[in-house]
N, C-alpha and C positions, 0 to 999 in steps of 0.2 A: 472680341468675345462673341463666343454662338449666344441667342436667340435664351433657351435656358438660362446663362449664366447672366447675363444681362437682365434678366423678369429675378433673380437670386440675388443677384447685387441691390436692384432697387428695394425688396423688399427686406432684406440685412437693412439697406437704409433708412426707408420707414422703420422700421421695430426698435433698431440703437439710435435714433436720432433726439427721441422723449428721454432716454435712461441711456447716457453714453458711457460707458469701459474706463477706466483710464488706463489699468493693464491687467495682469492675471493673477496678481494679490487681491487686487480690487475683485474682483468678480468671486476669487473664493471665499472674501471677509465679506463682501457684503450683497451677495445674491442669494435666492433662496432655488430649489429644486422647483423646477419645472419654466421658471424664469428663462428665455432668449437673451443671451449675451454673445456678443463678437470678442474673440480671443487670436492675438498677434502676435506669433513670435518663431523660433527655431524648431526644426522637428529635429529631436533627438533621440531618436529609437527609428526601426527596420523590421521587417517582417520577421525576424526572429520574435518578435511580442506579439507575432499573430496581423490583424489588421488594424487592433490600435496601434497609434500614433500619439508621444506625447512633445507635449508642445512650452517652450519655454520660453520667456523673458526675460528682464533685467530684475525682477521683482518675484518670480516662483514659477509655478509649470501644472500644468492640467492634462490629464488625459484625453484624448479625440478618440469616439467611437465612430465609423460612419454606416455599421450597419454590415449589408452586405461582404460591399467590397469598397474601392476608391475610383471604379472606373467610369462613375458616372460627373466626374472632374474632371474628364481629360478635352484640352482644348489648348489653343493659339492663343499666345499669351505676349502682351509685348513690355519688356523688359528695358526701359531706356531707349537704344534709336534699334533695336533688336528685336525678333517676332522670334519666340521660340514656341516649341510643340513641348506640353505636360501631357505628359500619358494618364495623369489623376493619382498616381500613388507617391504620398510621400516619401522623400527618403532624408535618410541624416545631412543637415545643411542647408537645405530647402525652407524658404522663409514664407509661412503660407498667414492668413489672415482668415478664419473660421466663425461663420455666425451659424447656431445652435440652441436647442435648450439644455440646459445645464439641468444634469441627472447625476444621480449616485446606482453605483452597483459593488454591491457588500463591504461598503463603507466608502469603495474610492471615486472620489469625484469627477465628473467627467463629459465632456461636450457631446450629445450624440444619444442614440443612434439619428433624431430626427434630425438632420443637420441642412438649411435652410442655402448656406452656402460656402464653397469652399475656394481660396483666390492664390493663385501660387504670386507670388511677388521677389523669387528670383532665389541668388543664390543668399544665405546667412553666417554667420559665425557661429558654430557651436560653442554653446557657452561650458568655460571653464568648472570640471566637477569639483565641489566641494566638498572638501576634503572630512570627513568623521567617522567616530568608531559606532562599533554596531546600537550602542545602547542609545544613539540621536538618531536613531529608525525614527520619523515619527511625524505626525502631520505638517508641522509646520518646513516638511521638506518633501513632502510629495509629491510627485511628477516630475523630481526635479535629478538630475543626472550629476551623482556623486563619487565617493573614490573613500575607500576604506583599505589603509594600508596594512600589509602586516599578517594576512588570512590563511589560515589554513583548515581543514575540511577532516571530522572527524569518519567521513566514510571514504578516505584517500582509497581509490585505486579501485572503487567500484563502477561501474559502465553506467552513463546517467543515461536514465528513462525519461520520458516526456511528461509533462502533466505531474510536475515530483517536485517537491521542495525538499533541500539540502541543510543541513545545519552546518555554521564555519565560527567560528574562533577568532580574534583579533582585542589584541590590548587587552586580555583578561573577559573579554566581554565576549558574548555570542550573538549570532541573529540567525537569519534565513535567507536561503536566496529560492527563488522557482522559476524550474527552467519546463516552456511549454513545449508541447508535441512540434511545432515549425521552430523552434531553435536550433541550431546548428551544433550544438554542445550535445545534444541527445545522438545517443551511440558512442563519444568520447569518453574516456577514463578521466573521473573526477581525480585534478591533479592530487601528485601530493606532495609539489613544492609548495614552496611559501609563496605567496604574491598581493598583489596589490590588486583592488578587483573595483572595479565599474560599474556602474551601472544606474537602476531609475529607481527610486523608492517608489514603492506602490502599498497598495492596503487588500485580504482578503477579510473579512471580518461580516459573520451572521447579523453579530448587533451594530454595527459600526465604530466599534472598537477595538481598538490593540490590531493585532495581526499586519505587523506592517514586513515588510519583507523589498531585497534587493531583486529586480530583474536586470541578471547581465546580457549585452545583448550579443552572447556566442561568445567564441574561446578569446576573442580578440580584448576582451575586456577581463582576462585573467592574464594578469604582465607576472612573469616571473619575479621575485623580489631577491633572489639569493643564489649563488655561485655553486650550490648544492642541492640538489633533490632528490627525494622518495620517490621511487617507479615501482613501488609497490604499497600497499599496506602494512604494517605490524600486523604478522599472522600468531597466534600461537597454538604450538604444535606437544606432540608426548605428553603431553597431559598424564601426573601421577599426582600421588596424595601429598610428596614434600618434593617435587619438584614439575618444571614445565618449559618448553623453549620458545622463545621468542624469535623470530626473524625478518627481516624485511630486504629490501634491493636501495640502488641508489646509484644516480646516474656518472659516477663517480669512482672511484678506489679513495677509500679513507678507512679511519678506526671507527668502532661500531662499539659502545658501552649501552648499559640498560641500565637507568635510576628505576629504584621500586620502595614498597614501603607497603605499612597497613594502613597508609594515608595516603591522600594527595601531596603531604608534603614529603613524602620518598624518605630519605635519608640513607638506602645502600644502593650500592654500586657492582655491576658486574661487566667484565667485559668481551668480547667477543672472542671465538674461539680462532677463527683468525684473524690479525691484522690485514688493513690497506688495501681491502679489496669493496667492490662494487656489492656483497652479498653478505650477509650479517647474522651471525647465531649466537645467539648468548644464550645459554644454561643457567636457569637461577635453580639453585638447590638448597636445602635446609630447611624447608618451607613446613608450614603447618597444615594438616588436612583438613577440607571444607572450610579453606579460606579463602577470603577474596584482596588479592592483592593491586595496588595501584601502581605502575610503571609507563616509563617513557621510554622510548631511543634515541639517543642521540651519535649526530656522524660528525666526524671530525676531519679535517682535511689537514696535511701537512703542516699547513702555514696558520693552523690554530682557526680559522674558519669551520663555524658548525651549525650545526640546524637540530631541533627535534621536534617530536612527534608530538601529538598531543595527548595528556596523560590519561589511559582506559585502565579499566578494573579486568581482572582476568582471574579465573578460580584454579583452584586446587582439586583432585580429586576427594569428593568425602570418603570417611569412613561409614557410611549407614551401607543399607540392606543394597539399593540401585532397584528395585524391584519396578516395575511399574505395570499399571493396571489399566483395564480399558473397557469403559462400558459405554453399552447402547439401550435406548427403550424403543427403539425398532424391530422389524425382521431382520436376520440374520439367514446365510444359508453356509450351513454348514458343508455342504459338500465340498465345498471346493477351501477345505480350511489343510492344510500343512500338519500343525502340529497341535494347537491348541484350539478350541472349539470356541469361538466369539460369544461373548456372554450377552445377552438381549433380555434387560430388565422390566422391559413395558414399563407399566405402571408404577413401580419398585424404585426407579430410577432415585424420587426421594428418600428412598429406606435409603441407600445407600451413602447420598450424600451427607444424610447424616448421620452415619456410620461412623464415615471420616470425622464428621464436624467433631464426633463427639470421643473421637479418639485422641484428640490433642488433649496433652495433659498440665500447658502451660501456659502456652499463647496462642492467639487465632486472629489473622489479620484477612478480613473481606474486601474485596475488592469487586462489587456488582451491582450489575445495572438497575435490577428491578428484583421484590423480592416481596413474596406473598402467598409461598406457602408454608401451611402449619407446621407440617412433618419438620421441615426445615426451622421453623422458627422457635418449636420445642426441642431440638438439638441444642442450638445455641443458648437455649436459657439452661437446658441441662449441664453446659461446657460451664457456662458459668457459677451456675451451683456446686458444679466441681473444684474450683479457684480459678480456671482459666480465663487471663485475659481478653476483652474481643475490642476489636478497634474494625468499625466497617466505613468503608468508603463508600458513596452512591452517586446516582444522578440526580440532580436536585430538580429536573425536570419531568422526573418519571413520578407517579403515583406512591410506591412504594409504601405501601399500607401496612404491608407487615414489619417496619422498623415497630409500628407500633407496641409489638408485640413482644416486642425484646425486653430483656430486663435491665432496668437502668443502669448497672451496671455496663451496660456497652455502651462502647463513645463510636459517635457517627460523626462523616465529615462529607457535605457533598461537594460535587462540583456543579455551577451556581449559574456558568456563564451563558447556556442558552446554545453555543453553536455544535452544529451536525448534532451529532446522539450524544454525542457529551461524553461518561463518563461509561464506556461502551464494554470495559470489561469483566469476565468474568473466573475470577480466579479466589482461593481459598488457600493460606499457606498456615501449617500447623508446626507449630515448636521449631522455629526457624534454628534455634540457637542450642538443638540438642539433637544429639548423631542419631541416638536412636529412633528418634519418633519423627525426624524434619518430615514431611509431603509438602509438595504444591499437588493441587486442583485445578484443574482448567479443561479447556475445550466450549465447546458453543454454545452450554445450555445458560439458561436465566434463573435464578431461584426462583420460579415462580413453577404453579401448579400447571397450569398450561403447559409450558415449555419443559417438563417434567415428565409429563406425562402425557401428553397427548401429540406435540410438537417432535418432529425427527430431531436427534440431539446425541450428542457423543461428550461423554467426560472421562480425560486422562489423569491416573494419578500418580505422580514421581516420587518416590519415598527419595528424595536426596538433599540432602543437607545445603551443599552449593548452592542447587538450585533455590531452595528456598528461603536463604540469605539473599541471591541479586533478585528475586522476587521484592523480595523485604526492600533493597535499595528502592525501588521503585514503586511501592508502596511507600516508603515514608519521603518521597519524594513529592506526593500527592497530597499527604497528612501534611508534610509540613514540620515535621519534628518527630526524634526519635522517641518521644516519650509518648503514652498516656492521654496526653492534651494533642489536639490539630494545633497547627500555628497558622490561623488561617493568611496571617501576613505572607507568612515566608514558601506557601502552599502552590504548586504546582501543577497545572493539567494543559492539555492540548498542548499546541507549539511550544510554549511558553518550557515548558520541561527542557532538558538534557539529555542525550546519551548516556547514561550512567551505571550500566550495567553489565556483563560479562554476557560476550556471547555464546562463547564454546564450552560445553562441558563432558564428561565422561560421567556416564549414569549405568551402572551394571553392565558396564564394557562395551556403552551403545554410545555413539557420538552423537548430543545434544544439543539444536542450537537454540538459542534464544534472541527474540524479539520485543521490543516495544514501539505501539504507534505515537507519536507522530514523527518521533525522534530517530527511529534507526535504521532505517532503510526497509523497513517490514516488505516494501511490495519487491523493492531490487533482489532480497532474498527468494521472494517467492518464485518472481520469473528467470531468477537465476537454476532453482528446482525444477519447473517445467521444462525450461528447455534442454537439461540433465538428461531428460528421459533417452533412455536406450530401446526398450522392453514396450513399457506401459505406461499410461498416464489415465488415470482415473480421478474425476473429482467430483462432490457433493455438496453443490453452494446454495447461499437461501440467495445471492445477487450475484452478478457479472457486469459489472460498467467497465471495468479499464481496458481500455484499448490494447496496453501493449501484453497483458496477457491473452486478450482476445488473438490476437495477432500469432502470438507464440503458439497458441492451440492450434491454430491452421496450418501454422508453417509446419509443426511436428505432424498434422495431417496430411499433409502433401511431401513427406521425407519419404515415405513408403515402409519404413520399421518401424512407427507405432501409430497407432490407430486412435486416439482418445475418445473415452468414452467418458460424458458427462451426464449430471442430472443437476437440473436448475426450477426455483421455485418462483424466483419472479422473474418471468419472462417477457413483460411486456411495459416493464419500468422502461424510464426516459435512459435511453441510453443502453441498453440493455444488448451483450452480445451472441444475445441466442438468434438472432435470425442471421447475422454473420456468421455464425456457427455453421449452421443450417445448412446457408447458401453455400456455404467451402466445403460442404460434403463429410462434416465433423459429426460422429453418433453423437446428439448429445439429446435426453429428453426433459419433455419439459413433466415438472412434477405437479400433477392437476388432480391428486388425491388427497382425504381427509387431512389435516394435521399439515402444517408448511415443514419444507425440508429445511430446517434452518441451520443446517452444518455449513461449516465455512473452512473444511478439507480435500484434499488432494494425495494422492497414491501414487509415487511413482516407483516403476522398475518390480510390483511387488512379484512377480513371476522367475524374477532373476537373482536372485540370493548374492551372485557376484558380483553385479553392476548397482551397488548401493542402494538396495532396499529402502522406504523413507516413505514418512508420514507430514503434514502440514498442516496440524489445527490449533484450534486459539479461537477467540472473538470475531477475529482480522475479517470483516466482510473482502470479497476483492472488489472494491469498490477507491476512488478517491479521496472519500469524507474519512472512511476509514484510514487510508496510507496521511493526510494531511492535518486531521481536524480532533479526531478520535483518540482517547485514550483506548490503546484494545494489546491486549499480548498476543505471540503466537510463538509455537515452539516446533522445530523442526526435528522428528525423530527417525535417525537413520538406523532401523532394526529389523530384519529381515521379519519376527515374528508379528511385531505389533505392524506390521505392513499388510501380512495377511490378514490379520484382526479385523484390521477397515477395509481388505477387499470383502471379508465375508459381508462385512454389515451393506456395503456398495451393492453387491450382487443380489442383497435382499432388497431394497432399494427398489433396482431396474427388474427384479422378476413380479416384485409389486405392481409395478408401472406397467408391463406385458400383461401380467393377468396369469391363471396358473393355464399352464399350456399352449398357451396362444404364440406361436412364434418364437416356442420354444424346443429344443431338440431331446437334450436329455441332461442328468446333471453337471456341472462340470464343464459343459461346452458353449459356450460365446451364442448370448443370446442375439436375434436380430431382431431390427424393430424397420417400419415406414415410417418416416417423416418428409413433409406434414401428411397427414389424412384427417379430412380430405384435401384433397388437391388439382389443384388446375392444368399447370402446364409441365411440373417436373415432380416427380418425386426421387429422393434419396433412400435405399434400401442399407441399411445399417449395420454393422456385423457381420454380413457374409465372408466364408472362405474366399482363400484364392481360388479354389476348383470346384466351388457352386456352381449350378447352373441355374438359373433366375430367369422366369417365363411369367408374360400376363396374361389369364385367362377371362374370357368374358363369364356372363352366367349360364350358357350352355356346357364352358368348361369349351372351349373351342381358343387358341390361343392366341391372342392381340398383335400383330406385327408395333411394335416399339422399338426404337433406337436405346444402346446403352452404352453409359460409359463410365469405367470402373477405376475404379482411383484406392488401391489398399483393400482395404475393408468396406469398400461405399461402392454404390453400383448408382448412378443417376440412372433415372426413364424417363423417355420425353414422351409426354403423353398429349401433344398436340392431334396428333388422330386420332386419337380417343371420342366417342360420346361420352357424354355425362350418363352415370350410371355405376352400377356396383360391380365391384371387377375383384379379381383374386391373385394375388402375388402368389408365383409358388416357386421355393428355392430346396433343387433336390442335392444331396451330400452325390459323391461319386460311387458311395457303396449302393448307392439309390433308396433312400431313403429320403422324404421331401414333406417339408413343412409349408403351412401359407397361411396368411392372414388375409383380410378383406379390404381392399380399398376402395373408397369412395370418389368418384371422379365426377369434379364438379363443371 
C-alpha cells in the first residue's frame, strides 16, 4: 500500500473500531446521516450509473459516491501470494471494503462524497438478483440488484435520451426505470419485446419519499423473454370520425389482430389486412365520433405463440368546429404574417380567458398552478351562477389566494407532495362531453394577474371534443375519480401517474399531438421536433437545462440549412444552455427586459408550408424537473397557419430585444444581433447573409484588422488585437446597403 492508503486505513481503523459494522443492513437500520461507517461487499453496477458505485452484501446494498472520480484509489494491491495494480475504479465483481460518512441525496442513501478510504480486496461473486414485480420497488431493496420478469415499455420504439425515466409494465403492475447521460442504452430504441430486465433499485425523491425507480445498467440488462417481437410501436394512422388504422412491425411473419373496446377490457376483435407477414394493418371501422377507444395488438406465430402490446387509448375524429385560436399579450410584428394577422392582447389577455371560462355551458374542469386574478375569478363564479360545474386542480404549494374567491360551489383538489413545481399545469377544458361547445385551453400562461398581463405568455384554444375528453382522462387521473368528489386515495400526480391518453389527433384537418409530463415521453417528442427541422427552428423559453436539446440546437446549427434562432429568460440558472449556445455560434438572445419571457414554445419549418409546419407549446418547461417530476401538458401543433402566428409574436419578441432600428434592415428581413457585448476575446455576429460583408470599425470609423469565421448565419471575430474601447460592427447587404451596432471591447 502507498503512504496515503496506509495514513486511510489507519484512520477507517480508529473511527470503526468504537462503533463496529456488522454488515450493510446494519448500517442502514441503525446509523444515522452524517455518521462514518465502513461498508463490505460486491460492486454491482459500472459507469453506466455515472461514477456511483453500488455495493452489496449478503444482507442489502448501499450506494458509494466518491466525489470527483475513483482515481484517487488507484494502487498495488496484494491479493493472496499475488501483487496486483487497481487503477481505483470499481467495476462489477470487484470486492472493495469502503469507509465514509453515510449521507443521503433525495432520499437515497449513500456512502460518500467524503470518503475516508477505499480497499479493493480482490475478485467477488455477484450476488444473485432478486427476483420481483414492479410494485416491491421500495426501500427495503435499495441498492440492491434485482430481476423483474415479464416488461414491457409503453413508449416501445422511441430512441432513449439520457437523463430520462421510462415507464414499463410487468404483472399487471407498472414502475420506472432512469437511464443517465453515460448509459449505454442512450441513443438505442426502447425495445418492444417482452423481457426480463435487471437492474439496482434506487430512490429520486424531494422529500424522501416514494420515487423509487429501476437503474438498468445498459441493453445487457434487457434479456429478451419471447420468440417474438415488436420493432416498432403501435402507430395509428387515417384518422376519421368512425374509423382509424392501427399498425406496427415485428421481427417475424405471423397474424396480426387488434382487441379494442370503450374499455380496457376490449371485447372486439379485428384482424389484419394481410396475414403472416412481419408488417401489420388493421382497419377498425364502425366507430363513434369524438371517442376514445382502448386497443391492443396482438401477433401470433404459426405454432399459436403470441405477444401483445400494451393496451393505449386512441381517438376518433370529433364532430365539433376544429377551429383553434391563438393569443398573445406581447408584441407581435405583423409584417412578416402569411395570412392571418397575430392577435397581441396586452393587458386583455384576462378578458379573454374569461371569455372562454365563461363560455362553457356545462362543465369546467381546471388544471393550474397558481391563480389570483379577479377578471379570472369572477368568470368562474359567473360559469357557476350559470349551472356549470367546476372541479379545479392546484398546487398545494403555491399561494393560490384567489381559490378563495370562488364560490363554493367549486371543488378543489391539490397536489400536496412538495417535489419540483408540483402540479405545474396549465390547462382549462369546457363541456368535454358535448360536440358543440368541447375547447381545451392551454399554453404557458398562470391564472394570475402577473403572468396575464405583464409576463410574456401565449394561450392556445382547441374547440375539439377529442381533445377534451383525453384532457378529461388526465384530469380525472389527478382528481381521482370521475365524479364531483376527488378521491384523494385513489388520486395521482408526478411519477406515480400512467400513460393514459391518446396521442394523435385530427383537429380541423391539422395533425395534433398530445402530451403529458412525467408520463409520456414529453421531452423524446420534443427533441424528436427539433431535430425535424428542415427550414427553421425558432424558440421562446422562460428555461433551457436539458442537454440533449441543447445539443440538438447546435447540431442543427452546424447542418448549414438551418440557422436557430432563440430567446431565453433565465440565462444564468444552474445548468443553463445559453452559453453553450453562445459558444456553438447559435443566435440565441438572452431576454433582459421588463416582464420574464415565460413561454415554453418552439417553431419549426414555419417558412415552408411543405416540410411540416408545427408549433410546441404547453407548460413543458425544457427543463428535467419538468420531463421527470412535473405534472405539465404540451400539444404539438402541425399547421402551417398557427406556425406563423408564433413566428409573428417570436419576431416581436427579438425586435424588442434589438431595439427599434438598431441592427435592423427593413421589415420582413432577418434581424442580426452581437453576442455577447461587451466582449473580450470573441464575439458572434448573429443573422447575417450569406453575402454580407462584416467589417470592425474603430471610433475614427477607420477599419480594425480582425480574423473571421463564418459558420451559416454566425460570423465569429477574434478580437484579441483589439484595445479595449468602443468599436462598431458594420454589415453591408451586396446591394450596399449597411447596418451596425456598437460594440464594446473589454
Amino acid at each position: 500500500m502507498n503512504l496515503k492508503l496506509t495514513m486511510a486505513f489507519t484512520a477507517a481503523f480508529v473511527s470503526t473500531s468504537a462503533v463496529a459494522q456488522d454488515n450493510i443492513l446494519d448500517v442502514r437500520e441503525n446509523y444515522n446521516i452524517g455518521q462514518t461507517v465502513t461498508v463490505t461487499g460486491v460492486v454491482t453496477s459500472d459507469d453506466n450509473l455515472g461514477s456511483v458505485r453500488y455495493l452489496q452484501d449478503a444482507t442489502a446494498g448501499i450506494a458509494i459516491y466518491p466525489g470527483a472520480d475513483w482515481t484517487a484509489w488507484a494502487d498495488s494491491v496484494v491479493v493472496g501470494m499475488d501483487t496486483l495494480w487497481w487503477d481505483g475504479t470499481p467495476n462489477i465483481g470487484d470486492s472493495l471494503s469502503v469507509t465514509g460518512e453515510l449521507t443521503e441525496y433525495s432520499g437515497l442513501l449513500e456512502v460518500g462524497s467524503a470518503l475516508d478510504s477505499v480497499h479493493f480486496l480482490g475478485a467477488g461473486t455477484v450476488p444473485t438478483p432478486v427476483e420481483i414485480t414492479p410494485a416491491q420497488l421500495g426501500e427495503n431493496l435499495e441498492g440492491q440488484l434485482v430481476r423483474i420478469n415479464g416488461v414491457t415499455f409503453p413508449l416501445a420504439g422511441t430512441f432513449i435520451t439520457g437523463n430520462n425515466t421510462y415507464d414499463f409494465n410487468a404483472a399487471g403492475e407498472s414502475g420506472v426505470i432512469y437511464v443517465r447521460t453515460s448509459n449505454s442504452l442512450v441513443g438505442e430504441e426502447l425495445t418492444g419485446c417482452e423481457v426480463d430486465m435487471l437492474g439496482i433499485v434506487s430512490q429520486f425523491s424531494f422529500d424522501g419519499f416514494g420515487g423509487y425507480q429501476l437503474l438498468p445498467r445498459g441493453p445487457v440488462d434487457l434479456i429478451p423473454a419471447s420468440a417474438l417481437c415488436y420493432t416498432s410501436p403501435v402507430s395509428q394512422t387515417n384518422l376519421a370520425t368512425t374509423s382509424f388504422t392501427l399498425s406496427w412491425t415485428t421481427d417475424l411473419a405471423c397474424d396480426g389482430t387488434v382487441e379494442y373496446g370503450l374499455t380496457e377490457d376490449l371485447g372486439m376483435t379485428a384482424s389484419a389486412i394481410t396475414p403472416n407477414t412481419p408488417s401489420h394493418f388493421v382497419n377498425l371501422e364502425g366507430l363513434e365520433p369524438g371517442t376514445i377507444y382502448y386497443a391492443r395488438a396482438v401477433s401470433t406465430l404459426e405454432d399459436g405463440t403470441s405477444v401483445v402490446s400494451t393496451i393505449r387509448p386512441y381517438a376518433t375524429v370529433s364532430e365539433s368546429s376544429g377551429d383553434i385560436h391563438v393569443y398573445f399579450n406581447g408584441p407581435v410584428d405583423h409584417s412578416v404574417a402569411t395570412e392571418e394577422l397575430a392577435l397581441s392582447l396586452g393587458t386583455d389577455m384576462n378578458d379573454t380567458v374569461a371569455a372562454w371560462i365563461m363560455s362553457a355551458q356545462h362543465t369546467l374542469d381546471v388544471a393550474a398552478y397558481n391563480l389570483n386574478d379577479q377578471t379570472v375569478e369572477d368568470a368562474v363564479n359567473a360559469a357557476v351562477a350559470n349551472g356549470v360545474q367546476v372541479r379545479w386542480i392546484y398546487e398545494g404549494g403555491n399561494a393560490n389566494i384567489g381559490l378563495n374567491s370562488l364560490d363554493n360551489a367549486v371543488v378543489t383538489h391539490p397536489r400536496t407532495d412538495g417535489e419540483g413545481s408540483g402540479m405545474h399545469n396549465k390547462f382549462i377544458i369546457g363541456d368535454a362531453d358535448y360536440v358543440e361547445s368541447a375547447f381545451v385551453l392551454t399554453g404557458s400562461t398562470n391564472l394570475t394577474t402577473g403572468q396575464l398581463v405583464s409576463d410574456l405568455n401565449n394561450a392556445i384554444v382547441l374547440e375539439d371534443q377529442s381533445l377534451a375528453r383525453a384532457y378529461e382522462l388526465e384530469f380525472e387521473e389527478m382528481w381521482g375519480s370521475e365524479g364531483m368528489t376527488p378521491d384523494a386515495a385513489n388520486s395521482k400526480f408526478g411519477a406515480d401517474k400512467t400513460w393514459n391518453t391518446p396521442v394523435n389527433f385530427l383537429i380541423g384537418g391539422s395533425e395534433v399531438e398530445l402530451y403529458f409530463s412525467p408520463t409520456d415521453g414529453t421531452n423524446a417528442a420534443i427533441l424528436a421536433e427539433v431535430e425535424s427541422a428542415n427550414a427553421d427552428l425558432e424558440f421562446a423559453l422562460l428555461t433551457l437545462t436539458r442537454d440533449d436539446l441543447g445539443a440538438a440546437i447546435v447540431e442543427l446549427n452546424q447542418s448549414f440549412f438551418v440557422s436557430p434562432v432563440g430567446v431565453i429568460e433565465q440565462v444564468n440558472t444552474t445548468g443553463s444552455e445559453f452559453d453553450n449556445l453562445i459558444s456553438n455560434g447559435v443566435q440565441v438572445y438572452a431576454h433582459e427586459l421588463s416582464g420574464d419571457c415565460h413561454h415554453k414554445y418552439a417553431i419549426v419549418d414555419h417558412s415552408e408550408p411543405g416540410t411540416d409546419p408545427l408549433v410546441i407549446t404547453g407548460s413543458h418547461n425544457w427543463s428535467s424537473s419538468a420531463e421527470s417530476v412535473n405534472d405539465e401538458n404540451t400539444v404539438i401543433v402541425h399547421d402551417a397557419r398557427v406556425a406563423n402566428l408564433y413566428h409573428q409574436e417570436f419576431r416581436g419578441i427579438v425586435n424588442a430585444i434589438n431595439g427599434t432600428g438598431d441592427a435592423v434592415r427593413e421589415a420582413g428581413v432577418r434581424t442580426w444581433s452581437l453576442m455577447p457585448n461587451p466582449a473580450r476575446e470573441q464575439v458572434w455576429v448573429q443573422g447575417v447573409q450569406a453575402t454580407d460583408a462584416v467589417r470592425v470599425l474603430d471610433a475614427s470609423g477607420r477599419e480594425a484588422v480582425v480574423s473571421q469565421w463564418r459558420q451559416g448565419a454566425v460570423i465569429q471575430l477574434d478580437l484579441n488585437g483589439l484595445s479595449a474601447g468602443m468599436y462598431h460592427v458594420a454589415v453591408t447587404a451586396p446591394n450596399g446597403s449597411t447596418t451596425t451596432a456598437r460594440l464594446a471591447v473589454q
